[in-house]
N, C-alpha and C positions, 0 to 999 in steps of 0.2 A: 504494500500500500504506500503510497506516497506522503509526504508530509508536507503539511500545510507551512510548518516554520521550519527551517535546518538550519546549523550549525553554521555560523558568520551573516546571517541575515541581518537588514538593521529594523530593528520593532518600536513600537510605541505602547509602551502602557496605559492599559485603558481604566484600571480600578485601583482601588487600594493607596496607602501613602502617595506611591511613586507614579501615580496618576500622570499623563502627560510628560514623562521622561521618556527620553531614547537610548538605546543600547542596543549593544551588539549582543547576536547571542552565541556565547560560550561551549556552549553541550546541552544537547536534547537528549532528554531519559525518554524514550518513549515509552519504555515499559509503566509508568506512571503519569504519562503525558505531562511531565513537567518540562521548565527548560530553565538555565542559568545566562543572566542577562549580564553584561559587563556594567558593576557600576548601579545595580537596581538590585532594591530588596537588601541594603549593605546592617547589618547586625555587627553590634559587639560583641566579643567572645573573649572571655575569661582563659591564659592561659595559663597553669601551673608551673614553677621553673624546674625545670632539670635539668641535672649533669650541670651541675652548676654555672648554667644560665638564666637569667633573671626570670619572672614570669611577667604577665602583666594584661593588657591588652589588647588581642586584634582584632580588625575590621576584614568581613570577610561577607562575602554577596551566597543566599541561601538563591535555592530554584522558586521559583514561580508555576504555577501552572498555566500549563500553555492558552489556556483560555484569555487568561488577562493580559497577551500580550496580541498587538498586529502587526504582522508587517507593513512595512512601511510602501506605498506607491511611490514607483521612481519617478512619472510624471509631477503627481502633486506634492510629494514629501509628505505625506497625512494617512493616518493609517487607511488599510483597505484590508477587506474578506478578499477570501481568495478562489477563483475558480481553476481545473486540471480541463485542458484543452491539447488538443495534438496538433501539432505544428503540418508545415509540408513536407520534413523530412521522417513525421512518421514517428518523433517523441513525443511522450508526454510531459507540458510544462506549465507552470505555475503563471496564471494571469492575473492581474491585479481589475476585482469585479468594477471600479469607478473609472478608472481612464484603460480598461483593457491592454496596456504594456505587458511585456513578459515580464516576470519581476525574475530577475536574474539569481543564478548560482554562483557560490563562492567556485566552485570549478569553472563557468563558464566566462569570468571575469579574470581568473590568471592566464 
C-alpha cells in the first residue's frame, strides 16, 4: 500500500500545540501510523548521569500521529489531502487534491 506521508516530506500541522508549524519528516512507523517531525512535538527529558557524566536535560521530538500532520502543496505551500493517481509512464504517484501537482519524492528530487 502506498503512503500518504514518507520519510523527508515537508508537512504542516494541523492540531495540537504545534498547530500550524512545518517540519520535515524524520521516520514513518507505519506499523502504528505515527511519524516523527523535525522540530515538532519537542519534550523535555530527564536524563540520569552515568559513567561519570553529568545528567540533566534533553530536548528530544516524540512521533505524532500521522493524522495530524499534511503534507505540504508544492504549488500553494499550504497543506493538502492527498490523492494516488498513475502517471503516463505507468506509476503510481502522490497528487496534491487543491492545485493537482505531483507532490514529489525524497528519491525523485536527488
Amino acid at each position: 500500500m502506498s503512503a500518504r506521508i514518507r520519510k523527508g516530506d515537508k508537512v504542516v500541522v494541523r492540531t495540537g500545540r504545534d498547530a500550524g508549524k512545518t517540519g520535515t519528516v524524520l521516520q514513518v512507523f507505519a506499523e502504528v501510523d505515527k511519524v516523527l517531525v523535525e522540530g515538532i512535538n519537542v519534550v523535555k527529558k530527564s536524563v540520569r548521569a552515568q559513567n561519570g557524566e553529568g545528567g540533566g536535560f534533553i530536548s528530544k521530538e516524540l512521533p505524532l500521529h500521522a493524522s495530524k500532520v499534511m503534507p505540504i502543496d508544492p504549488e500553494t505551500g499550504k497543506g493538502t489531502r492527498v490523492r494516488f493517481v498513475t502517471n503516463e509512464s505507468g506509476n503510481k504517484v502522490r497528487v496534491a487534491v487543491k492545485s493537482g501537482k505531483e507532490i514529489p519524492t525524497v528519491r525523485d528530487t536527488k
